[in-house]
Phi, psi and omega in degrees: 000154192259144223280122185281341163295322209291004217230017175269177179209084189259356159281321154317339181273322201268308191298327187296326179288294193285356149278003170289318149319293187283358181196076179288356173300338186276011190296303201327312216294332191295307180309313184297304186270010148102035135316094200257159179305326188290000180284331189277157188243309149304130176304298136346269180000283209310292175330307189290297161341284201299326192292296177356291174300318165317305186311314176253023142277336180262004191065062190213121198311158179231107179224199197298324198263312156335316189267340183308312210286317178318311177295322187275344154241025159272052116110022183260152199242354223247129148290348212245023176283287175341320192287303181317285177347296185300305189309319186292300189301337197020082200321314178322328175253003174336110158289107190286000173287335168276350192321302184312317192306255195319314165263041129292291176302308168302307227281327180300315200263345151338299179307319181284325194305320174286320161303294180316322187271354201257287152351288175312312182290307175347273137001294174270354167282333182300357174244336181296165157315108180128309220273159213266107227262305164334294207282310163314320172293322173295347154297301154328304181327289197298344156273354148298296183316292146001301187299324195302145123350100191300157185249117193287133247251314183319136181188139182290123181314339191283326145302317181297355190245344154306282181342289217295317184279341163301317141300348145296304184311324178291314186295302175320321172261030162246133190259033164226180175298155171306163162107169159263144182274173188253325182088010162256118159311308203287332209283284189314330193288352183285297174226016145085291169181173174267112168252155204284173180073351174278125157292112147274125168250123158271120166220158205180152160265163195312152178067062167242000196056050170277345188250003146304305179247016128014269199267355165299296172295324164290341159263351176276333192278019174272329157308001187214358183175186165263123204248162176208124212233097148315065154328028209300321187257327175235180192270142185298330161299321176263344190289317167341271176343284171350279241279326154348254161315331187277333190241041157227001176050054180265140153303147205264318182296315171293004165292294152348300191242085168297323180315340177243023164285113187266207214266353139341269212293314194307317186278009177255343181278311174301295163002283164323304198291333174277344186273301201301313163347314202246344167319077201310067167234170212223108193250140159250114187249035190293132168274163183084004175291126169292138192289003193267316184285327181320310194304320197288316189272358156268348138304313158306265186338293171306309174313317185296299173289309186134159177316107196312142149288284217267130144219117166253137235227111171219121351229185187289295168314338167291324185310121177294205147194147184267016207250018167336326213250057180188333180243144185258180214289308179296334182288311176305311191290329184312296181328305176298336178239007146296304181269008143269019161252001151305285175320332159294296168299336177275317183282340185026084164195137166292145124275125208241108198255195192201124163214158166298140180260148187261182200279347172324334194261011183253016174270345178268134193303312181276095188301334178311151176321127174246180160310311212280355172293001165286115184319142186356091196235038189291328183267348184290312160343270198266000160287322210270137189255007157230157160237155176207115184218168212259146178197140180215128176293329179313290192318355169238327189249123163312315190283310205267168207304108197280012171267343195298145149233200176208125158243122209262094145304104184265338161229129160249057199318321186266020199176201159278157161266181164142194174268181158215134168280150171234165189227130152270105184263077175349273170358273171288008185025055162218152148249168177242186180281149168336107193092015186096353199266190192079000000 
């Protein structure tokens, strides 16, 4: 294996204390530009770094006896530490003008030490029992990432308001919200539209139509861009038909029963077929997915296509993991609805996620949907940064009107909660706006 000294820089490190020494004001500043203890690779180095920082956390001037008496009481026992110290630095000559210099250079070979070990850990996972290739890839990634130079995080409101108003200025001259609309009026007025970097959750219990409307929100945002559709529970085939009937306004059973199909429905299927054809959205319907591989393959997906309008997930409870034997059942789903508001931020695209209501809300006289009816559901509750959830009194009552529905903001960070109404077209498995139109 190869020697982690050899992959350091300690004469840069011995020179950065002692020019540190001679301009202890550049401690701040080196902090501010993420320089951690953990970049020196000498130890003695390391040490002296952190009481530094301490020292002028505590405002306490810094020099040789200062930093001595700080190191001897975080436990360093070597007297003949200081003498070291001189020797790396050759105090005398020290430039506090090079410090930048110099923590450049720790931090470049910092990276490479984490990358060579990272390397390394790989390597031997790639030999264990078990291991997950999805998952060991997402790992390589975040140690590429890793290598990179951090991006200073910092920025003057004053950049910032540039920004900000140049986007107001864009939004005045649209006459709709940024974003995809859902195309239920009471819905948009609501939460304006599905905007990039947000996770949104659709939820609902089963046959309640959440991968109907979905599958809504995925062809209109294909107008606008390229989608990409996690299929986890049905075949890109039938999510297709669906998708079929719904922009040929067909009954989806006679697609089903083609044989009773005249020469109507044929020329309305074709329609459909024409609007839809050319549509960039795109279904993987790979079973078994892990949220480390999701990441990957909306990665993949985006280099190929382009930056996604759309990435929709059906359903969150489908996500596999390989890690059963370590995590329990909420902890997995957490994993799953961390990484698609990852997958919103890196892509600046909504995610549009979908999960299951456990059966509690049908012990309630009022059956709609609350937050805590989400399947484990404490980390989808803080990723997401809307919920949503689907409710038609017909699926429990026979008797009531079977087009009404609701769509329940039950959380919004950008907006209101409430209900909004919908009309459910059974037939065709989609909804529309109130009375039907759309």
């Amino acid at each position: 294996m190869t020697d982690l000294h050899r992959i350091a820089a300690p004469e840069a490190e011995g020179a950065l204390l002692g020019a540190l020494l001679a301009d202890p004001d550049q401690v701040d500043l080196l902090v501010a530009d993420g320089l951690k203890d953990t970049d020196f690779n000498v130890h003695l180095h390391r040490r002296a770094w952190r009481s530094m920082v301490a020292l002028r956390a505590e405002d306490i001037p810094i020099d040789e006896v200062t930093l001595w008496q700080r190191m001897e009481a975080d436990g360093a026992t070597r007297p003949e530490w200081l003498r070291e110290l001189m020797g790396w630095s050759g105090l005398a000559g020290a430039m506090p003008t090079h410090a930048a210099h110099h923590a450049g250079v720790i931090k470049n070979k910092a990276r490479l030490r984490e990358l060579h070990m990272s390397a390394l850990a790989l390597a031997e996972g790639c030999i264990q029992p078990g291991a997950d290739p999805a998952t060991l890839g997402e790992r390589l990634t975040t140690a590429l990432d890793n290598a990179t130079p951090p991006r200073r995080s910092e920025r003057a409101l004053k950049s910032v308001l540039g920004d900000v108003v140049a986007q107001i200025e864009r939004r005045s001259k649209n006459a709709a919200p940024e974003g995809i609309v859902t195309g239920l009026e009471e819905l948009d007025a609501m939460i304006g539209a599905l905007e990039a970097t947000r996770l949104y959750v659709l939820a609902a219990r089963p046959g309640m139509g959440k991968t109907a409307l979905m599958l809504q929100l995925c062809l209109h945002a294909a107008t606008r861009g390229p989608v990409y559709v996690a299929s986890l529970e049905m075949s890109a085939e039938g999510l297709t038909e669906r998708a079929l009937a719904l922009k040929a306004r067909i009954d989806a059973g006679l697609i089903r029963e083609a044989w009773r199909m005249n020469h109507h429905h044929w020329e309305q299927l074709a329609n459909g077929l024409q609007k839809i054809a050319n549509l960039p959205l795109h279904i993987d319907d790979a079973p078994d997915v892990t949220p480390a591989e999701l990441k990957a393959r909306v990665r993949a997906f985006s280099k190929k296509h382009g930056q996604p309008s759309l990435v929709a997930v059906d359903y969150l409870q489908r996500l596999s993991s390989p890690d059963t034997g370590t995590a329990n059942r909420a902890e997995r789903v957490g994993a799953g609805s961390w990484a698609c508001k990852a997958i919103a931020k890196t892509h600046n695209c909504p995610v549009l996620l979908l999960s299951q209501l456990n059966r509690s809300c049908e012990a309630r006289t009022d059956k709609r949907p609350i937050l805590s009816d989400l399947k484990e559901s404490g980390d989808i509750e803080q990723d997401a940064d809307a919920v949503f959830g689907l409710y038609r009194e017909a699926y429990y009552d026979a008797e009531a009107d079977p087009s009404e529905a609701e769509v329940i903001v039950l959380k919004n960070r950008q907006g209101r909660s409430g209900r909004a109404r919908a009309t459910w077209i059974g037939s065709q498995t989609r909804f529309a706006g109130v009375g039907g139109m759309t």
